[in-house]
C-alpha positions in Angstrom: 28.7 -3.1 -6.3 26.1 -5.2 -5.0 26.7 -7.8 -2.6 25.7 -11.2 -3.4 22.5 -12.7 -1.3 24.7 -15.7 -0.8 27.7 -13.2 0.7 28.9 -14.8 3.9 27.7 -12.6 7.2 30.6 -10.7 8.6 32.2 -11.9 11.6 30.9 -11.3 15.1 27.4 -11.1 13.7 24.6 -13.3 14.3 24.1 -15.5 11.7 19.9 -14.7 12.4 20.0 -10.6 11.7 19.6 -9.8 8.5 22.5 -8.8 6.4 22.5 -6.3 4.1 22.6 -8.1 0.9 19.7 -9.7 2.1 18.1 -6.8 3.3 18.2 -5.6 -0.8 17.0 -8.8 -1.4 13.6 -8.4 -0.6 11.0 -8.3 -2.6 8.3 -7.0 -0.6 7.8 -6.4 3.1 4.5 -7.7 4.1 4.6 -6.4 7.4 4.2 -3.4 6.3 1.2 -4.2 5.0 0.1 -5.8 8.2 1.0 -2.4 9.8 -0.7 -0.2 7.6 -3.8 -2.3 8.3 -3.2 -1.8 11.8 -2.9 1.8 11.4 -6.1 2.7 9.3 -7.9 0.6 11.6 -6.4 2.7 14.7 -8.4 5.5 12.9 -11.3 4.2 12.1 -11.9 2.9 15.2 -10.6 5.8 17.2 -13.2 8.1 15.0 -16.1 6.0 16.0 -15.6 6.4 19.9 -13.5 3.7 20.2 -10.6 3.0 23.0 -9.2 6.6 23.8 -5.4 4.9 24.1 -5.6 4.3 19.8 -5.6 8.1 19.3 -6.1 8.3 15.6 -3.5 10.6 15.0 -1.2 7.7 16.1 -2.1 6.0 13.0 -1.7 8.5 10.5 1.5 9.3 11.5 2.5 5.7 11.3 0.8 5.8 7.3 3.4 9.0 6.8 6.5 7.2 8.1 5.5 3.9 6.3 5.0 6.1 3.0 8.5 7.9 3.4 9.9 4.6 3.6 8.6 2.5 1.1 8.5 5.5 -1.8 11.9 6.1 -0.9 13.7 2.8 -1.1 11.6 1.6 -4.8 13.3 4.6 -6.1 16.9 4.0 -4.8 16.4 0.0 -5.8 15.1 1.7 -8.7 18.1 4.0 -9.6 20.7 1.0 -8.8 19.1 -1.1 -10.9 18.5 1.3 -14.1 20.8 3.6 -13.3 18.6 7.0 -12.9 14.7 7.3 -11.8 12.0 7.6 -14.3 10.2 10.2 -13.1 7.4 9.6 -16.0 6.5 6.2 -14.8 7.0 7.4 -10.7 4.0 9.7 -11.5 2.3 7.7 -13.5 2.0 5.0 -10.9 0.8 7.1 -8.2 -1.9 8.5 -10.3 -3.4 5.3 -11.0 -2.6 4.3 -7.7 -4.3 6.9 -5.7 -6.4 9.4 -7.3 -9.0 7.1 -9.4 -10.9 5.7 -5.4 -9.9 9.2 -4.0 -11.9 11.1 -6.9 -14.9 8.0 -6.5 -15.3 8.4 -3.0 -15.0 12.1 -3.7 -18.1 12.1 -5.6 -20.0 9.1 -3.5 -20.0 11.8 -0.7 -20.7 15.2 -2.9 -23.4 12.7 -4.2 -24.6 12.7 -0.5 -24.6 15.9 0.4 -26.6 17.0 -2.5 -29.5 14.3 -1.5 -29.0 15.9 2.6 -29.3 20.0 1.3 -26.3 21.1 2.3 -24.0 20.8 -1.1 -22.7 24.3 -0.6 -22.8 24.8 2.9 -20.6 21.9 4.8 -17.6 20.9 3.3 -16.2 19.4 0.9 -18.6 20.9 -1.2 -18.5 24.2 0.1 -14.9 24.1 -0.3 -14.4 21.8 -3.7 -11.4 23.5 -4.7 -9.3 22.5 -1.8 -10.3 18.8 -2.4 -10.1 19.1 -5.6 -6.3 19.9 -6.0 -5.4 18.2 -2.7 -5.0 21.2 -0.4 -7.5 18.9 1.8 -5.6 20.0 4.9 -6.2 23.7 5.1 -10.3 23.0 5.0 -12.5 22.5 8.0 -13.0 18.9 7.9 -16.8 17.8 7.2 -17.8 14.6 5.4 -14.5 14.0 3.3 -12.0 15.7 6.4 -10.1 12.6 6.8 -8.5 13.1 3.4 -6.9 15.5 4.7 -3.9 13.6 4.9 -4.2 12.7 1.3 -3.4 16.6 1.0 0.2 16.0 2.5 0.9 13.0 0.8 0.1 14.4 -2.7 2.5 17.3 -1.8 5.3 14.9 -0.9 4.8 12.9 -4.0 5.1 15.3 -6.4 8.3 17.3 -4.8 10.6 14.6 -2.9 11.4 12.7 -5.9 12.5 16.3 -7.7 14.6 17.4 -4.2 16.2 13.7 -4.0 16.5 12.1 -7.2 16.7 15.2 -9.5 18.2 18.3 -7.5 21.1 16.3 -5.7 24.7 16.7 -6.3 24.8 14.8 -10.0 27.8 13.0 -9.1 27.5 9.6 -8.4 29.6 9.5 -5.0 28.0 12.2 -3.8 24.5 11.3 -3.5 24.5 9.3 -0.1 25.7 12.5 1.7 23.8 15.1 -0.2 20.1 12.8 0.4 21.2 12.7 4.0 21.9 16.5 4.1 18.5 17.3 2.3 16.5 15.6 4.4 18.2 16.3 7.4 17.6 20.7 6.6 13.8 19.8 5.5 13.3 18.1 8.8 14.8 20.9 10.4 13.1 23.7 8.8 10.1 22.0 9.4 9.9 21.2 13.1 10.8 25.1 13.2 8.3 26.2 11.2 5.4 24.2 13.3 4.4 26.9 15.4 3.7 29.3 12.2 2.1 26.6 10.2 -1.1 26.0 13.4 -2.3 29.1 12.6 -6.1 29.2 14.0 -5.9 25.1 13.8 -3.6 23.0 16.5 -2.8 20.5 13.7 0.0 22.1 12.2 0.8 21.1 8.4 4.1 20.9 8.9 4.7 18.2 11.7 3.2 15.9 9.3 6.0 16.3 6.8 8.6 15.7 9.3 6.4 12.1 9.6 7.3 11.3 6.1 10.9 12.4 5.8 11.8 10.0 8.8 10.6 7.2 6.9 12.6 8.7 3.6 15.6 9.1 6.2 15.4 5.6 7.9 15.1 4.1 3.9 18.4 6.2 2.6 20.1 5.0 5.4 19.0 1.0 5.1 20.1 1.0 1.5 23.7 2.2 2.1 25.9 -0.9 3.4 27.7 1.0 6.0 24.8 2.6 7.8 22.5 -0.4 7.5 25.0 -1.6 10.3 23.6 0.8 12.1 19.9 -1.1 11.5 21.2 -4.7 11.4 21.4 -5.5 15.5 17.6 -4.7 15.0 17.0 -7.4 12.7 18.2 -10.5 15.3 15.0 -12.4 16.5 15.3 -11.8 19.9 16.1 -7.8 19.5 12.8 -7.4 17.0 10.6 -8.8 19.8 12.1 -7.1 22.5 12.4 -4.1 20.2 7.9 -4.5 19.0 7.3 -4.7 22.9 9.5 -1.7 23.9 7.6 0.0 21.2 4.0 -1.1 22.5 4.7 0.1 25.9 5.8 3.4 24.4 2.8 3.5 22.6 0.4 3.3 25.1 2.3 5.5 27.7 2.2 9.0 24.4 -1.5 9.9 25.4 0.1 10.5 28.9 2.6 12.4 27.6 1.0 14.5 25.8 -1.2 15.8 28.2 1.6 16.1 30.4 3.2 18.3 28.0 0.5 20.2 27.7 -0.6 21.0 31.2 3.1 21.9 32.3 3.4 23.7 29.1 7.2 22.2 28.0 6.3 22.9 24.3 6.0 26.6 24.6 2.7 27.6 22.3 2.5 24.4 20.8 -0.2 21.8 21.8 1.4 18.4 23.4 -0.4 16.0 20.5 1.6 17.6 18.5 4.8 17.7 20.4 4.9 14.5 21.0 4.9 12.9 17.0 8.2 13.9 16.6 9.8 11.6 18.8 7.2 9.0 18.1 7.8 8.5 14.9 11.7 8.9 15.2 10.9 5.1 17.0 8.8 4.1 14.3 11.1 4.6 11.7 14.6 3.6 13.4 13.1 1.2 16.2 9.6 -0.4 14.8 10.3 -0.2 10.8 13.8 -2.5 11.0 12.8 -4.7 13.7 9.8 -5.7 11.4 11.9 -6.7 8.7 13.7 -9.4 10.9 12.3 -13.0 10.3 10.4 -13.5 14.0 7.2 -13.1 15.6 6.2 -9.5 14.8 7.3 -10.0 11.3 5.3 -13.1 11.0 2.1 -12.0 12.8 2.0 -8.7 10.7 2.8 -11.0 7.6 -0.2 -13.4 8.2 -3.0 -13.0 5.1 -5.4 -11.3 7.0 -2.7 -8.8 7.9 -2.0 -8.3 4.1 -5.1 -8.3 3.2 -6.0 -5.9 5.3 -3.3 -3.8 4.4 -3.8 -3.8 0.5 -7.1 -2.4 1.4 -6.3 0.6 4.0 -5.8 3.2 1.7 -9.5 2.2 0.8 -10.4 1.5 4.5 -9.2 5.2 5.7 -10.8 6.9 3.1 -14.7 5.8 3.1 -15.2 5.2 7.0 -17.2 8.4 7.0 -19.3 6.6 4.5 -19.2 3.3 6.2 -20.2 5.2 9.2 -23.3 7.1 7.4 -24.3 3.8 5.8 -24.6 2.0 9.3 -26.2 4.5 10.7 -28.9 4.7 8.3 -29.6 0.8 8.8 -30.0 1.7 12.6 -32.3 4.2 11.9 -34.1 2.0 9.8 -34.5 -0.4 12.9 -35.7 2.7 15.0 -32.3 2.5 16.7 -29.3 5.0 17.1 -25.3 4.1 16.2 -24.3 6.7 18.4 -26.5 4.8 21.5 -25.1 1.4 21.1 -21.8 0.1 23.2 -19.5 0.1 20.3 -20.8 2.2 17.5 -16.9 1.4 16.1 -17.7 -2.8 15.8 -20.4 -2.5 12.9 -18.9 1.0 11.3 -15.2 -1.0 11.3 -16.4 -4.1 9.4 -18.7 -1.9 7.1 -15.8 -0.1 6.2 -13.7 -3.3 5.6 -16.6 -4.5 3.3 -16.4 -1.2 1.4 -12.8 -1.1 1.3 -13.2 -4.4 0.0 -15.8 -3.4 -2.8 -13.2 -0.2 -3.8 -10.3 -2.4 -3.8 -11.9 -5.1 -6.6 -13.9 -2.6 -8.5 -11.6 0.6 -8.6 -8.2 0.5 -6.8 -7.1 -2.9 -8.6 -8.2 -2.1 -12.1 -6.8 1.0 -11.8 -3.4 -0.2 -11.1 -3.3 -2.7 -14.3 -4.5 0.2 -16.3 -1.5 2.1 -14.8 0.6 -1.0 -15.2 -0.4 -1.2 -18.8 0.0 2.6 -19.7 3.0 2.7 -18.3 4.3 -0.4 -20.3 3.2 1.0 -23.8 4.9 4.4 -22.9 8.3 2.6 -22.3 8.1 0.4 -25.1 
């Protein structure tokens, strides 16, 4: 049964951390959103030789654990309050959501290669297929490589609702434990599989999905009263600051790491950038994630409008920086000037791709989602 908002806090608890009722309270969580901006903006900048301490791979992983999270906990609130997930509508959604700007950008840059000569011989377009049924991560990058992630995603999608929601032990009691034990043996498999699944490319496929079940981990775990306890300490004031700047300093300490791992060899055949996400996002999801739900500074900065803002747009912002970047390099051109000359080629690319993102957001992503919203409203009635 669900607690009441209104529930008094249990004793020797600070009356500031966040209880659990309150916790399933929440509406939205626009940190989040200020996050996610702050991660597609890691990438965009990183890819446009900005600061080397970003390391765009950073961000993505941060997208992955965010995605995990939030996917996972609509369809728990979902199944508490209807009393099963409908898979129908969970489908439908992300369609609309994500695949109408994927497929325009898509074309904006098959469009482009067509006008440059070299359609068939660069990717995507010499390898269509893979982008076009989101097996993005097993091509060679090119003009549309950062979608690669998009690849992963899509895969997670369309089988963790089916392996969580669908698959578990039916019996009401037993879903806590058998969610936990899922995605405990998929994180496990996983992390042993990475060596196989690098193959002739160091960014092994599978690490990536380890990313996203944290998230879906951290989330099962927040929505059951007995292990949010687990969380709640996080959610005091004092403990999310202290918690955001513990994180920072981890943060700018993993490029270290990495190469550390890497020239002493402490990850046997496998590369240190990708030894080192593991445990990174094991502190996004159970340190950074909860201490951003507390009501204090982090929360509050991330959860300022042009955070959000920001952060409704990122999915739009990742996806057509190699298009922003083109775009401002062609006005340099026209000028008799080079981007890849000037100081910070990653200034005017970063705010061209907020302009497009922008653009994709009021023209394609939004509309999109009210069609979805609408579709989805007929089929139910």
């Amino acid at each position: 049964m669900t607690i009441s908002p209104s529930t008094e806090l249990d004793p020797g608890v600070s009356r500031q951390s966040l209880s659990h009722a309150e916790y399933l309270a929440l509406k939205r969580f626009p940190a989040l959103d200020g996050l996610r901006a702050v991660a597609a903006l890691m990438v965009v900048v990183f890819h446009n030789q900005g600061p080397d301490c970003l390391q765009g791979w950073i961000g993505v992983q941060i997208f992955f654990v965010i995605s995990g999270f939030l996917i996972t906990t609509l369809m728990l609130r979902e199944e508490d309050r209807a009393g099963q997930i409908s898979f129908k509508k969970f489908y439908a959604r992300r369609i609309f959501r994500i695949l109408p700007v994927y497929f325009v950008l898509l074309g904006v840059t098959l469009v482009a290669q067509f006008f440059h000569g070299d359609l068939t011989k660069n990717p995507p377009g010499s390898e269509l297929p893979l982008y076009l049924f989101f097996f993005n991560e097993f091509g060679h990058g090119g003009a549309y490589g950062q979608s690669w992630s998009l690849g992963i995603e899509q895969k997670f999608y369309l089988f963790w609702p089916l392996l969580a929601f669908s698959a578990v032990l039916v019996q009401r009691k037993a879903k806590f434990g058998g969610r936990i034990g899922v995605t405990l043996v998929l994180m496990a498999i996983l992390l042993a599989i990475v060596p196989l699944s690098m193959g002739g490319d160091p960014r092994g496929w599978s690490v990536h999905y380890f990313s996203i079940l944290v998230g879906c981990l951290v989330a099962i775990l927040m929505h059951n009263p007995r292990t949010y306890a687990l969380f709640r300490p996080l959610t005091r004031p004092w403990v999310a600051c202290t918690a955001a700047a513990a994180f920072l300093v981890i943060h700018a300490t993993v490029q270290f790491w990495a190469a550390f791992i890497e020239k002493y060899q402490l990850a046997g055949e496998v590369p240190g950038f990708i030894a080192v996400p593991p445990p990174y996002v094991v502190l996004v999801g159970f340190l950074l994630l909860p201490a951003l739900l507390a009501n204090a500074f982090p929360q509050r900065l991330l959860s300022t409008r042009p955070f959000v803002f920001l952060g409704e747009r990122s999915y739009s912002i990742y996806l057509v920086q190699l298009i922003a970047h083109g775009a401002v390099a062609g006005i340099y051109l026209l000028f008799g000037a080079s981007l890849i000359k000037t100081p910070v080629p990653w200034v005017p690319v970063t705010l061209m791709s907020i302009l497009m993102a922008h653009l994709c957001y009021r023209w394609v992503e939004k509309p999109m989602i009210n069609v979805g919203k609408r579709f989805i409203g007929r089929r139910m009635a």
